[in-house]
C-alpha positions as CSV (number, residue, x, y, z in Angstrom):
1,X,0.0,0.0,0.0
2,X,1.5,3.3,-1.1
3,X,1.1,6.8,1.0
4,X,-1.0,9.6,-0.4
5,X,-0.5,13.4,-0.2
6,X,-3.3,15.0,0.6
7,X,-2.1,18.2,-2.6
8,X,-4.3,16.9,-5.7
9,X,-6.9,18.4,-8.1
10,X,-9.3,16.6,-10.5
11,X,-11.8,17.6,-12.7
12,X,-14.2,15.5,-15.2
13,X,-16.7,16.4,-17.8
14,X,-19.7,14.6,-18.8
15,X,-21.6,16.0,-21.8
16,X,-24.8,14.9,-22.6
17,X,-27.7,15.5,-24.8
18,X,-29.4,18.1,-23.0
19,X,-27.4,19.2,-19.6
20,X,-23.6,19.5,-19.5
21,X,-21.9,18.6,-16.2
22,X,-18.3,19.5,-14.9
23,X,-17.2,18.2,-11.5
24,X,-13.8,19.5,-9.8
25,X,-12.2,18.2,-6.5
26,X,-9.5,19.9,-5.0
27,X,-7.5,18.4,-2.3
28,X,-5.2,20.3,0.3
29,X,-3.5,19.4,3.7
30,X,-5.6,19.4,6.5
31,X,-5.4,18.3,10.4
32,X,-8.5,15.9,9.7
33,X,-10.7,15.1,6.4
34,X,-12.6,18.7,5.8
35,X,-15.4,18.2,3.1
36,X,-17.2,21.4,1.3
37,X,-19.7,20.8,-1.4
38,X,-20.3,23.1,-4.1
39,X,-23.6,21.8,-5.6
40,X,-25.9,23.3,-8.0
41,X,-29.7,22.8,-7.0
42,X,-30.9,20.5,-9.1
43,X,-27.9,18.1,-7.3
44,X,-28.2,18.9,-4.0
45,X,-30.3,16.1,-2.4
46,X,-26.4,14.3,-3.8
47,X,-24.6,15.1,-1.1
48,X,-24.8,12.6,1.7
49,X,-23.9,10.2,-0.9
50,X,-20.7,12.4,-2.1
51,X,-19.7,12.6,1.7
52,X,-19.7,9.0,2.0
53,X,-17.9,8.2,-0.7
54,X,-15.4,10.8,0.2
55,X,-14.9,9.4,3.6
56,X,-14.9,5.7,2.5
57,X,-11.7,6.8,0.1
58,X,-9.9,9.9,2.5
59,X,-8.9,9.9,5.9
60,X,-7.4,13.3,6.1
61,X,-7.6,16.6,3.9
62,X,-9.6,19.5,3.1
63,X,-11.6,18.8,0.3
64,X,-13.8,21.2,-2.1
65,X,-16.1,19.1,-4.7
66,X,-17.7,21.6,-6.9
67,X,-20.2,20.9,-9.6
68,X,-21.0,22.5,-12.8
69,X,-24.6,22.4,-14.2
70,X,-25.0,24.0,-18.0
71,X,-28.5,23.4,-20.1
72,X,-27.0,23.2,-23.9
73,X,-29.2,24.9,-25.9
74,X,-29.1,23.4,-29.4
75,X,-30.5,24.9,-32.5
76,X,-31.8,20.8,-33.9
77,X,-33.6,20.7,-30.3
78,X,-37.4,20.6,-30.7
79,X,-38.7,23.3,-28.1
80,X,-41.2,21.6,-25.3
81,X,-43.6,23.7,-23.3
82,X,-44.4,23.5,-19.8
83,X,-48.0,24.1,-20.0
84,X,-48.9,24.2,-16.7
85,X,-46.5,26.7,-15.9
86,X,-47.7,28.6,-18.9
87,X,-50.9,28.4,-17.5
88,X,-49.5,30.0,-14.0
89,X,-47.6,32.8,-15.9
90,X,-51.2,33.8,-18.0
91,X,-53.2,33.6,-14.6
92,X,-50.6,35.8,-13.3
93,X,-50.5,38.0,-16.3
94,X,-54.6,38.4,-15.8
95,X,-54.6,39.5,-12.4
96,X,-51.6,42.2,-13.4
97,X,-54.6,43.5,-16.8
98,X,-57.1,43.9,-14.0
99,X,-54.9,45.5,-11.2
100,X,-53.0,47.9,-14.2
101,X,-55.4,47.9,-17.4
102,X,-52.5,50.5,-18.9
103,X,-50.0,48.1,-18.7
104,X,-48.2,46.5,-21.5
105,X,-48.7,42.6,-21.7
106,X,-45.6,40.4,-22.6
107,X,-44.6,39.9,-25.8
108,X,-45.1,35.9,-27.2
109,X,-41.4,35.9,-27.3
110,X,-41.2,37.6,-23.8
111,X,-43.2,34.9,-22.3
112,X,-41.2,31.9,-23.7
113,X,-38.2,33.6,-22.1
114,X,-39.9,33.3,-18.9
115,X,-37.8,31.0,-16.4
116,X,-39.4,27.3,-17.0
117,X,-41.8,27.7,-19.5
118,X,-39.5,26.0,-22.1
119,X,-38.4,22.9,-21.0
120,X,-35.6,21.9,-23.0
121,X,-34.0,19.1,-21.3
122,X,-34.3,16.1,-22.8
123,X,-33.4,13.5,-19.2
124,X,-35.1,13.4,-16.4
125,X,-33.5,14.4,-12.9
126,X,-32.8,11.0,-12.1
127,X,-30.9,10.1,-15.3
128,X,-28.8,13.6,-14.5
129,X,-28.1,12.4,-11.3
130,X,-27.0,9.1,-12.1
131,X,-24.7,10.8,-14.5
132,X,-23.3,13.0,-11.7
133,X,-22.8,10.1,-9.4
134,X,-21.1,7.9,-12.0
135,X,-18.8,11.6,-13.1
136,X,-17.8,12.1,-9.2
137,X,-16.9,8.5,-8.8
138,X,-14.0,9.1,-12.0
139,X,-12.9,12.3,-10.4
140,X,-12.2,10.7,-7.3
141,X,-10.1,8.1,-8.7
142,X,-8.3,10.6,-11.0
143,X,-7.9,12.1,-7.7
144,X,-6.7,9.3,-5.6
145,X,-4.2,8.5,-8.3
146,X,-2.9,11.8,-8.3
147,X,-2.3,11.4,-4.6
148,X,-0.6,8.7,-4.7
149,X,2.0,10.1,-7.6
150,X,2.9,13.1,-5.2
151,X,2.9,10.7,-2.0
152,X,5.5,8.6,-4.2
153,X,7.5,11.7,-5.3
154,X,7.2,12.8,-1.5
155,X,8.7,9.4,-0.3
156,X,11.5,9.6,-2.4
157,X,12.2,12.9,-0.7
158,X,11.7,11.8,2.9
159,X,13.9,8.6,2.0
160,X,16.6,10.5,0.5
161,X,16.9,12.8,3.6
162,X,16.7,9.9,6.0
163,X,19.9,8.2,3.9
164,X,21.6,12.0,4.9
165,X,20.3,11.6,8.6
166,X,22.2,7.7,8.9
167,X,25.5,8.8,7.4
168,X,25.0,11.8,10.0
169,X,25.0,9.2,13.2
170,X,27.6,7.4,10.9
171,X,30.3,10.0,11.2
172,X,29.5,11.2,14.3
173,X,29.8,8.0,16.0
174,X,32.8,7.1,14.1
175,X,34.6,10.8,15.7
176,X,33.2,10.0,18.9
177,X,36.3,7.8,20.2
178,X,39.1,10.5,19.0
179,X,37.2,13.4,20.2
180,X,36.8,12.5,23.6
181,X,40.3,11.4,23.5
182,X,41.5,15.0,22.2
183,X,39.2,16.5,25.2
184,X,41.1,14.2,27.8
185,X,44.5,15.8,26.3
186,X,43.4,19.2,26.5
187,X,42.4,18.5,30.3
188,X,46.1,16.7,30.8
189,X,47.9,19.4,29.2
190,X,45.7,22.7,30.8
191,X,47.0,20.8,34.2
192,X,50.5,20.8,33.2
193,X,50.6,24.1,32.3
194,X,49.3,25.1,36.2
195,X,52.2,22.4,37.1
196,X,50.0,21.2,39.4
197,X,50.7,18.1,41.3
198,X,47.4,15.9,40.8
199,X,45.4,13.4,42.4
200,X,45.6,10.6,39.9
201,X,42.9,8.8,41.1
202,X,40.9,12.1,41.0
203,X,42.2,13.3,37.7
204,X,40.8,9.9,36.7
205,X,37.4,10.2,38.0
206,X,37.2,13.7,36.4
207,X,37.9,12.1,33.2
208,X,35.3,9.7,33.3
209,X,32.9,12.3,34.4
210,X,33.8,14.3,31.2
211,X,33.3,11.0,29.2
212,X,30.0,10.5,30.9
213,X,28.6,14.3,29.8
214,X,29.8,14.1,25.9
215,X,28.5,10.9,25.8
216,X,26.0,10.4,22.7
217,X,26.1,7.4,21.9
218,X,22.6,6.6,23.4
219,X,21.3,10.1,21.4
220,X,22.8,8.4,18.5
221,X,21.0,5.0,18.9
222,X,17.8,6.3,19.6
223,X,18.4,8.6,16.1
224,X,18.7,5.6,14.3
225,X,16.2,3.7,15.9
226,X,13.5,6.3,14.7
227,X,14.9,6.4,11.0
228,X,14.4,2.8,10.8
229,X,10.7,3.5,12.3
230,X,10.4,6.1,9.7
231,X,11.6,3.9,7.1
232,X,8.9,1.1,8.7
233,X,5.9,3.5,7.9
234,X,6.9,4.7,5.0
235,X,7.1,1.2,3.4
236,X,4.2,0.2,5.7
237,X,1.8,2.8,3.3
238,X,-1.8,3.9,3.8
239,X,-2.3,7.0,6.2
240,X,0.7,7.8,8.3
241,X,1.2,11.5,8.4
242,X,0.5,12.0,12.0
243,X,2.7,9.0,13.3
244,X,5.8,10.3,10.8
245,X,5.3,13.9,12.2
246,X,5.4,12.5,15.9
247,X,8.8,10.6,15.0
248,X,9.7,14.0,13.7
249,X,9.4,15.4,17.1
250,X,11.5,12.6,18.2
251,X,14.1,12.8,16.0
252,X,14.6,16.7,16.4
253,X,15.0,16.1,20.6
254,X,18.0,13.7,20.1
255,X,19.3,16.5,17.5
256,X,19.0,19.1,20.6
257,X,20.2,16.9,23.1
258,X,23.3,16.0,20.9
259,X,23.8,19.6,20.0
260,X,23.7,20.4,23.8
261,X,26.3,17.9,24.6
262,X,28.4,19.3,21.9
263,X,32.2,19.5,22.5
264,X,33.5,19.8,19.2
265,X,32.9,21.7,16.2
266,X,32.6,18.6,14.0
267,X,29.3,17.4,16.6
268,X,27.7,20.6,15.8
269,X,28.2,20.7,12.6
270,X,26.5,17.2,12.4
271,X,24.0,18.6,14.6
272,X,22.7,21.6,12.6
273,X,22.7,19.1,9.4
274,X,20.4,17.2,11.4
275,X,17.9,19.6,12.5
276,X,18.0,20.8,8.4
277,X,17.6,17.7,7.1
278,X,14.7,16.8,10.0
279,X,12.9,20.3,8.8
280,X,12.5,19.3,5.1
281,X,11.6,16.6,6.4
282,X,8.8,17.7,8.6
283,X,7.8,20.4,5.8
284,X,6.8,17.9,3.1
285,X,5.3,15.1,5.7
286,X,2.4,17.9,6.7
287,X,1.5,17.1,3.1
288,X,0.9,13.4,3.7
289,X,-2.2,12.0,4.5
């Protein structure tokens, strides 16, 4: 199972013999899944089933479905009549002659332009509805797959930045015996220069002391204990954004903690390349579903 981005746009056309219908779903980052329907009236009583189908396929993500209704008006179209609503507009059109006798009645032409007195759709509003359905359903595998292309491209990031991360620990750890040897030097020969007579015994207890505070090795462990957890996830697939920004946490308070212990300018070097790569990192992952 692959992971998802929650960055994607889709759109889909449908167009038939008397309505034209567009649909677009746009996709960004979001804490939880955020759905807001854009639907024309005659597709409104749709949405519960839109919702569901969103939340059967998303887990997280604000998502916008918006529809686009558009009657095509054809010249080969035979006109058709809505006589009773005909019949409402001339009632209407009676009571105005007796209220205003100067007023000037509608032309023929006026009249037909009246809001539904020419019914020129063709389907009924089930068959348009069906149509919509079977439309969203495409767009939302357009837009799954288009997840899952950016949550590929983003794994390949995160996975190239958690190689940088392991060859991090990997020097850092392979310094870690000469440095703390070079620090025990710099004690001997700071002493020599007071020509102090020291307590070997003590001088040795100091200089396991000093080993004891630059020691990193367990910061080092832990750091590549949570890029193989990373590397778990990321392999594992399906929704995992929240669990890899946790470990992101994680892994930037073993950065801190190694920075803090630093001695050397080598260890914070290695540090602030940690926190940098942790931060891209952390950027793209608040992408991922």
């Amino acid at each position: 199972m692959s992971i998802h981005s929650m960055t994607a746009f889709a759109r889909e056309t449908d167009e038939g013999d008397a309505v034209s219908l567009a649909v677009e779903i746009r996709s960004v980052n979001h804490r939880y899944l955020d759905t807001i329907f854009k639907l024309p009236e005659g597709l409104r009583s749709l949405e519960a089933s839109l919702r569901d189908a969103l939340q059967r396929q998303l887990s997280r993500g604000k998502v916008e479905v918006q529809f686009r209704w558009q009657d095509i008006q054809s010249g080969d179209q035979p006109l058709v009549i809505d006589r009773a609503r005909l019949a409402q507009l001339r009632d209407a059109l009676d009571t105005i002659a007796e209220a205003a006798p100067t007023s000037t009645p509608p032309s023929a032409l006026e009249v037909l332009a009246w809001p539904g007195v020419i019914d020129a759709a063709k389907e009924d509003a089930d068959t348009i509805k069906a149509r919509a359905l079977s439309l969203f359903e495409r767009a939302l595998a357009s837009l799954l797959e288009t997840r899952a292309r950016e949550g590929e491209k983003l794994q390949g990031f995160i996975e190239e930045r958690l190689t940088g991360i392991e060859n991090v620990v990997r020097d850092s750890r392979a310094r870690m015996p000469e440095l703390l040897n070079q620090q025990q030097e710099r004690l001997r020969t700071r002493l020599a220069e007071f020509a102090a007579d020291v307590d070997e015994a003590r001088l040795e207890q100091e200089m396991v002391m000093l080993a004891q505070k630059a020691d990193v090795e367990e910061e080092l462990d832990r750091l590549a204990a949570h890029v193989e957890e990373v590397t778990r996830v990321l392999h594992k697939g399906g929704p995992c954004g929240r669990r890899l920004d946790f470990l992101m946490q994680e892994l930037n308070r073993e950065a801190n903690t190694l920075s803090s212990k630093s001695f050397a300018t080598s260890t914070t070097r290695n540090a602030v390349e940690l926190k940098v790569l942790i931060e891209q990192m952390r950027e793209q992952i608040q992408n991922l579903e």
